[in-house]
C-alpha positions in Angstrom: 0.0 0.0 0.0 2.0 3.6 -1.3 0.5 6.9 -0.7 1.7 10.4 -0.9 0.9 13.5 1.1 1.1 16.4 -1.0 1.9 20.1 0.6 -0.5 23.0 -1.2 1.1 26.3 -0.9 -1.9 28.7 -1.3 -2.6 32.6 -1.0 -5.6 34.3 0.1 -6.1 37.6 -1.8 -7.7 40.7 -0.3 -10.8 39.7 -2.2 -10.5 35.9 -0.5 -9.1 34.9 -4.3 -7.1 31.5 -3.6 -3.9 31.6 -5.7 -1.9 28.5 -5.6 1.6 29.1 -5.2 3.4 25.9 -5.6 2.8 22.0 -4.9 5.4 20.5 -2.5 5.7 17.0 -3.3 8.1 16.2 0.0 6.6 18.6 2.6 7.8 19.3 6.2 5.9 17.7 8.9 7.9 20.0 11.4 5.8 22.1 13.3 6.6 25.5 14.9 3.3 26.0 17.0 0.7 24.4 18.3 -1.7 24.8 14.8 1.2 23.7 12.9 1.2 20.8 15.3 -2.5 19.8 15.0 -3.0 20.4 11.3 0.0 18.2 10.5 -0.8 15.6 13.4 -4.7 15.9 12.1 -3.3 15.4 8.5 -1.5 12.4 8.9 -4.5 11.2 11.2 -7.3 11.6 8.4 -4.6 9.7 6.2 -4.4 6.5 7.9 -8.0 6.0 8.4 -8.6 6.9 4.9 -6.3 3.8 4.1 -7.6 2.0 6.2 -4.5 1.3 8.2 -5.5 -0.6 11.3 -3.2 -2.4 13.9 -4.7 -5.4 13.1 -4.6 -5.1 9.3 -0.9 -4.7 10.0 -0.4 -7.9 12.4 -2.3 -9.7 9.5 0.2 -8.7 6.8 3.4 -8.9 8.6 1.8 -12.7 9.5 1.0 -12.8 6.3 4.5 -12.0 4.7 6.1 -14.5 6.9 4.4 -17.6 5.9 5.2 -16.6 2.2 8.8 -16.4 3.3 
C-alpha cells in the first residue's frame, strides 16, 4: 500500500481569491506552534483512516509476509 501526502502552498487575496503558489511533493511535517502541530498531526491522522490502516490489518500482513517467506 504507497500513498503520498502532497503540501498546497496557497494565498488568500484581499478579495478571499485562492492563488496556488506551488505543490510540495516532499513537505515538512515540522511544526513550529501548536496549529502547525495539530493540522499536521490531524493530517497524517485523516490519512491513515482513509487507508484503512489498522493495527490489526498490519499484524495480519506482517503474519502474512512470513508464511510466504
Amino acid at each position: 500500500m504507497c500513498f503520498e501526502i502532497l503540501g498546497f502552498d496557497v494565498l488568500i487575496d484581499e478579495k478571499l481569491k485562492p492563488w496556488l503558489i506551488e505543490i510540495n511533493h516532499a513537505p515538512s511535517f515540522a511544526t513550529d506552534t501548536p496549529l502547525d502541530f495539530k493540522m499536521k498531526k490531524d493530517v497524517i491522522a485523516d490519512s491513515i483512516q482513509l487507508l484503512g490502516m489498522t493495527y490489526k490489518r498490519k499484524k495480519k500482513f506482517i503474519k502474512m509476509h512470513k508464511t510466504n517467506l
